[in-house]
C-alpha positions, 0 to 999 in steps of 0.5 A: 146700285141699281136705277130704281134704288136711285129713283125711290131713295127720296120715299125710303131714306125719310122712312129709314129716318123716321124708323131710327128715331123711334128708337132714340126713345130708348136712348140715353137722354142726352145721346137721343137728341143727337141721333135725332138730329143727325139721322133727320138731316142725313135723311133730308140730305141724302134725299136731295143728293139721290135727286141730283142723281136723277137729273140725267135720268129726266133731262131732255124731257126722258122719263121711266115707269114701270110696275114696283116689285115687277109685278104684272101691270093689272095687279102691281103699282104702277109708278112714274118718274118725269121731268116735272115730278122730279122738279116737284121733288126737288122743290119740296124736298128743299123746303122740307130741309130749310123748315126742319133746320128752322125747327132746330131752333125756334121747335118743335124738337121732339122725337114725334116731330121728327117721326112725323115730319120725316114721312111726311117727307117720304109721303111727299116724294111718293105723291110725286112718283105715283102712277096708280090711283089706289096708291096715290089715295094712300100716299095722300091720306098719309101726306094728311094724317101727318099734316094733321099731327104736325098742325095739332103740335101748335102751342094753342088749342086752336090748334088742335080744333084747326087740326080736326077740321082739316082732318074731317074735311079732308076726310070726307073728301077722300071717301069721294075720292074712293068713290070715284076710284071705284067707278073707274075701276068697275068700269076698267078694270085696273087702277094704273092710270095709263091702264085706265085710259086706254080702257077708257078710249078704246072701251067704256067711253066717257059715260055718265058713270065716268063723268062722276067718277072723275070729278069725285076724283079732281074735286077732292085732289084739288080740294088739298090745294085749297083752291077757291071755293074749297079754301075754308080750311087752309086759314087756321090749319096754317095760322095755328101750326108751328111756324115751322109747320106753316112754311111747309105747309104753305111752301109745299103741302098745298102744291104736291096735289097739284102735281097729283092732279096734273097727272090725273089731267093728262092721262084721263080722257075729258079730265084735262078740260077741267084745267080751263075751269080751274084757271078761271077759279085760279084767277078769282082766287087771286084776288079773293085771297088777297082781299081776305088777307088785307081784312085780316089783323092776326099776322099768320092769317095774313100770310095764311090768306095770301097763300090762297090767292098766291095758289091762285096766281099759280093755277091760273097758268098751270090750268091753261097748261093742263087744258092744252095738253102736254103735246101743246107747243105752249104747254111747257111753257106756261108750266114753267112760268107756273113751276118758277112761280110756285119756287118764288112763292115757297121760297118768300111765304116761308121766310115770313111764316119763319120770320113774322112768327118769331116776332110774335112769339118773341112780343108775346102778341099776333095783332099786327098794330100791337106788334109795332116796335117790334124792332125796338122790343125784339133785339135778337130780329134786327140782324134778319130785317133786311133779309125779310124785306126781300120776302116782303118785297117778293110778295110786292113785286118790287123789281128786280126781285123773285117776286117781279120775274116770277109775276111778269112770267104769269102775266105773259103765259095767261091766255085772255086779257080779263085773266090778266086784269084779275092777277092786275087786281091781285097784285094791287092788293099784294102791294097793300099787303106789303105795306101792312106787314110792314107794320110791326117795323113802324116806332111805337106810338107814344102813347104805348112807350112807357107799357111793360112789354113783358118777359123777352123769348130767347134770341133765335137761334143760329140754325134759324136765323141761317135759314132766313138769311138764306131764303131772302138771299135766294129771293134777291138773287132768284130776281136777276137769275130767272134767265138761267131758270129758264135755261135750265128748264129748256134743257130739263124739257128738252125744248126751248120756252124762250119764244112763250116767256119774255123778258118785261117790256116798257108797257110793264114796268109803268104798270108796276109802278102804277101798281105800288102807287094804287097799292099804297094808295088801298093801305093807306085808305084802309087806316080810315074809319071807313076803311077800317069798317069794310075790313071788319064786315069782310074779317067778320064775314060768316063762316061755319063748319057746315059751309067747308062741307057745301063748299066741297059739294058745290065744287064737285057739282060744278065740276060734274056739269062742267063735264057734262056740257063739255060732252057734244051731245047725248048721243056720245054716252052709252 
């Protein structure tokens, strides 16, 4: 077996998948579901064991590139395997195996689905290996193309509308992706991004052409991890896909291009100074998310809404990291502190897009004060209560949980105290998120005790429930278990982050507490007639199709004349 069959099994096993279970639809039909079934969860499985098969090729900090089909370097696509893109993988691929056993239970089930899902499990291995700028608009557009069918399979025609606007602005912004592959290659010659960026330092230079063309580039990755000001489209792409869908999407779809872009970073010239601007945007988008979310009342706008500013947490570090350069001795670290988050994070909104949308599926209802009862009227939700408390308690920051380790990790890897300050905010405001998903756990009012609760969906199945008890187990233990993770991640390096990330001081644990007494304080301000009025006017904000589109072309102006003033002086453009 050679090293590259190992290295590419991820991209080929999904697609080998997908392939078989086109034809289960010529299958008799009671063996079709079975092959189906089976050939996903080999597919996913064997993924995750070629992955393990990797590590000795990555760890220390090794890495292994090369040119598929052995392929001259101007004309071949060019491909890379690291450290970081295989964690990436790795953490991708378990959500994507978590979410499809879900699925088993609560659907979809069809054969599309399965079709589906499976390249957009092979697009996401791609993503991660690519090293050439064409093939990563390809692997990209495909990562959307599913991710637009998979949304549209949402039981409401909203999803269907939710699904075409992440498609058209989506699309639009990969024609300026395009756009800037153009002018990097009319100017280099080549679409491999070491290529590129030799040509660029020893040739063309960074010149007005190169400035735009980068930040066509940057702009229109970044605008896929829906990072503030181009988050428009995330909240009902997420809020209207199959619960299944929205793990994925959430735990995953909008991290892969962050990878993406960290490798655009840190190849291009004046690329990875965009990182600083992003960390700041990261920071905003923290608190921002979350206030948005606390405005909202449908549950999987909430969870929708909180991924945006839980990205924002992410970037804040992983844009400081980015800015530095991965020669920086603190690069590792504040990459590290970002992948354990971005882990926590997957791992905790998840389980509640599994766990919240079986319950407003089993109550026929979505509006969180109509959900309450739940416990009372949904029996089969009991028995996973306790293990969604630890999703919610991870979102909170409750000690000794994820949630806590992974948000004092940020905290320590941020370099300016208003960056600090901003995740402080953030954090308040993820309390008061917790307390308000608490809702559909509070008894019924009395006054809605004798209403007809309607026809009871079917108990969860086995398969699903396994899946959140094993998210909220991974999430209890993850807590205690975030020195071993960074060991791991020294060793993966192959150099220590000890001395950048430390474990929680005094100062800290009071600032915790002080955080869950002012967030509760915010919850219980908002169910005043005062408060309710202010969530309203945010809830009720203006939005419009036309604003997705300004959002993308502020965004890439603001990228443009960020560069532009990075530049010392006029004289340095030809």
């Amino acid at each position: 077996m050679t090293t590259e069959w190992i290295i590419f099994a991820p991209v080929a096993l999904p697609l080998f998948g997908a392939s078989i279970n086109l034809t289960t639809k010529m299958m008799p039909e009671k063996a079709a579901p079975l092959v189906q079934r089976l050939t996903a969860f080999v597919s996913l499985g064997l993924s995750l064991f070629f992955l393990i098969l990797q590590y000795p090729l990555v760890v220390g900090g090794r890495e292994l590139a090369g040119i598929i089909g052995n392929w001259s370097g101007p004309l071949g696509i060019a491909w890379r395997l690291d450290a970081l893109s295989w964690a990436a993988t790795v953490l991708g691929f378990i959500i994507l195996l978590l979410s499809w056993l879900y699925s088993l239970g609560k659907g979809p089930s069809s054969s599309t689905f399965s079709i589906v899902y499976l390249i957009q499990a092979a697009a996401v291995a791609a993503v991660l290996l690519t090293n050439d700028l064409f093939n990563l608009f390809v692997t990209l557009e495909i990562l959307g193309i599913t991710s637009y069918i998979l949304i549209a399979m949402g039981k409401k025609e909203a999803a269907k509308l939710a699904s075409l606007t992440y498609l058209l602005i989506s699309g639009t912004a990969m024609i300026f992706f395009l756009m800037g592959v153009y002018g990097l290659y009319r100017l280099t010659g080549s679409l491999s991004l070491p290529v590129i960026a030799q040509n660029l330092t020893q040739g063309a230079g960074i010149s007005p052409p190169v400035i735009v063309s980068i930040s066509f580039i940057i702009t229109s990755v970044i605008m896929r991890s829906a990072l503030l000001p181009l988050y428009g489209w995330l909240p009902e792409a997420h809020a209207q896909a199959p619960h299944a869908v929205s793990a994925i999407l959430s735990g995953i779809m909008v991290k892969t291009p962050l990878f993406a872009f960290t490798r655009i970073a840190l190849a291009l010239p004046l690329a990875g100074q965009s990182g600083s601007l992003l960390s700041w945007a990261g920071s905003l988008a923290a608190v921002v998310g979350n206030v948005i979310a606390f405005s909202q009342t449908d549950i999987k706008r909430v969870l929708a809404y909180t991924t945006i500013a839980q990205i924002g947490f992410i970037v804040s570090a992983w844009g400081n990291a980015v800015s530095l350069g991965a020669n920086h001795p603190r690069f590792y670290a504040l990459i590290t502190a970002a992948l354990i988050y971005a882990l926590i994070h997957a791992l905790y909104k998840s389980q509640l897009f599994m766990g919240y949308g079986h319950l407003a599926d089993a109550l026929k209802e979505r509006q969180l004060n109509a959900m309450r009862g739940g416990l009372e009227r949904s029996l089969g939700f009991r028995t996973m209560f306790l293990f969604m408390l630890a999703g919610l308690f991870s979102l909170a920051g409750l000690p000794g949980l994820a949630g806590y380790s992974g948000k004092i990790l940020l905290n320590q890897a941020l370099d300016t105290e208003l960056k600090s300050v901003l995740l402080f905010v953030s954090g308040v405001i993820s309390v008061a998120l917790a307390f308000k998903l608490t809702t559909p756990f509070w008894p019924r009012p009395r006054s809605s005790l004798s209403a007809e609760v309607g026809p009871q969906e079917p108990s969860l199945r086995f398969y699903s429930r396994i899946v959140i008890m094993v998210l909220g187990l991974g999430l209890i233990l993850l807590g205690p278990g975030v020195d071993n993770l960074l060991g791991f991640f020294s060793t993966l390096w192959g150099r220590s982050v000890w001395g950048e990330l430390k474990h929680p001081s005094f100062e800290e644990i009071l600032k915790t507490v002080f955080s869950f007494l002012a967030g509760f304080g915010i919850f219980m301000l908002s169910q005043t007639q005062h408060g309710q009025r202010l969530l309203t006017l945010i809830r009720e904000r203006p939005k419009s199709f036309e604003g997705l589109f300004a959002a993308f072309f502020m965004g890439t102006l603001l990228l443009t004349l960020f560069f532009w003033f990075q530049t010392s002086s006029p004289q340095q453009f030809r």
